[in-house]
DOKE-278148 format. One record per residue (C-alpha): x, y, z; residue in three letters. Coordinates in steps of 0.02 Angstrom, whole numbers, always signed. Layout:
X | Y | Z | Ala .
...
END
This chain:
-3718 | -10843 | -2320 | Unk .
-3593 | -10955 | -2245 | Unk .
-3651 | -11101 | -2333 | Unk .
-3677 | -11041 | -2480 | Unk .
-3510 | -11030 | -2563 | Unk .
-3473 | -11203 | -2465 | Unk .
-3604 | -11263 | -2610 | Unk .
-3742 | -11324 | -2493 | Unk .
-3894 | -11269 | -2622 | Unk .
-4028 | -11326 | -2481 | Unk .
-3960 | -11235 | -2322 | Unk .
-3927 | -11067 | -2431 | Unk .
-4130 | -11095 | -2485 | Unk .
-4173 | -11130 | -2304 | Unk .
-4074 | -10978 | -2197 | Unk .
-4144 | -10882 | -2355 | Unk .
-4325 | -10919 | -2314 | Unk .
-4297 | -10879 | -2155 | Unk .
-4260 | -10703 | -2189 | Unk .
-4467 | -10649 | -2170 | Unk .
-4594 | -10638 | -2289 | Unk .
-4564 | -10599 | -2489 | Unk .
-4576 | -10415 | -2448 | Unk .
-4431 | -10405 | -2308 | Unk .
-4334 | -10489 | -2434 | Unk .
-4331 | -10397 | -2569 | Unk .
-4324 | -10247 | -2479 | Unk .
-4192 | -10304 | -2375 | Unk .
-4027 | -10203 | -2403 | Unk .
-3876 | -10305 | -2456 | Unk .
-3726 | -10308 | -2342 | Unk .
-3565 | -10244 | -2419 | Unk .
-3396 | -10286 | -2362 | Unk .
-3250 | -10161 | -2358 | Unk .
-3205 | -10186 | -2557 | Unk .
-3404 | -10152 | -2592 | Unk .
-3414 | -10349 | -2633 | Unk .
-3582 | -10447 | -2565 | Unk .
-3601 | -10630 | -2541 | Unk .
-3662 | -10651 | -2731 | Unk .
-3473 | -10599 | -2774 | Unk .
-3409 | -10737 | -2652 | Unk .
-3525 | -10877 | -2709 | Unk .
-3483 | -10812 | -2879 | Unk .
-3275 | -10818 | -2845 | Unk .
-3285 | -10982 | -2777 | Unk .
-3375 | -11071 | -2924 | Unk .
-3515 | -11124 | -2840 | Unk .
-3638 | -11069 | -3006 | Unk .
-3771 | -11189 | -2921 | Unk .
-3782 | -11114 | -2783 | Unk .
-3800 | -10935 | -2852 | Unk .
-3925 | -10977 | -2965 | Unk .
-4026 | -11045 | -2837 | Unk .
-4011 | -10900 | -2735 | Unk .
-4058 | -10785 | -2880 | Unk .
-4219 | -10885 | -2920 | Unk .
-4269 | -10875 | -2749 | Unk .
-4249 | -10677 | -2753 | Unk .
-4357 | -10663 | -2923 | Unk .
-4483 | -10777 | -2848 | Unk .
-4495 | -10662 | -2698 | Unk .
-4507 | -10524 | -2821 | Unk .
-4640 | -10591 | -2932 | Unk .
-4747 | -10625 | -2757 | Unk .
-4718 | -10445 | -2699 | Unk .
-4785 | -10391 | -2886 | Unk .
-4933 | -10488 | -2877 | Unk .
-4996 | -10424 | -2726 | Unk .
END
């Protein structure tokens, strides 16, 4: 999630796709750093609000397909 608070929207959506299918990702347990913060706090912090809400609309899409089936 390098990229992501660097504010490139399309590589954060492309090393997120590449994560597996819809199910890995929502199951996926977050990584926490040693303050209990995750890479949505960092994005978040550094004002990149594109960015985030990209990344959240990819993780309720992945949702929604998991639902379905």
């Amino acid at each position: 999630m390098f990229y992501s608070h660097l504010g490139f929207v399309n590589i954060a959506l492309y090393l997120q796709t590449k994560m597996g299918t819809p199910n890995d990702m929502i199951f996926h347990d977050l990584n926490f750093d040693d303050n209990g913060q995750t890479c949505y706090h960092i994005v978040c912090y550094r004002g990149n609000y594109d960015c985030l809400v990209a990344l959240l609309n990819y993780e309720r899409m992945c949702l929604k397909k998991v639902m379905y089936d």
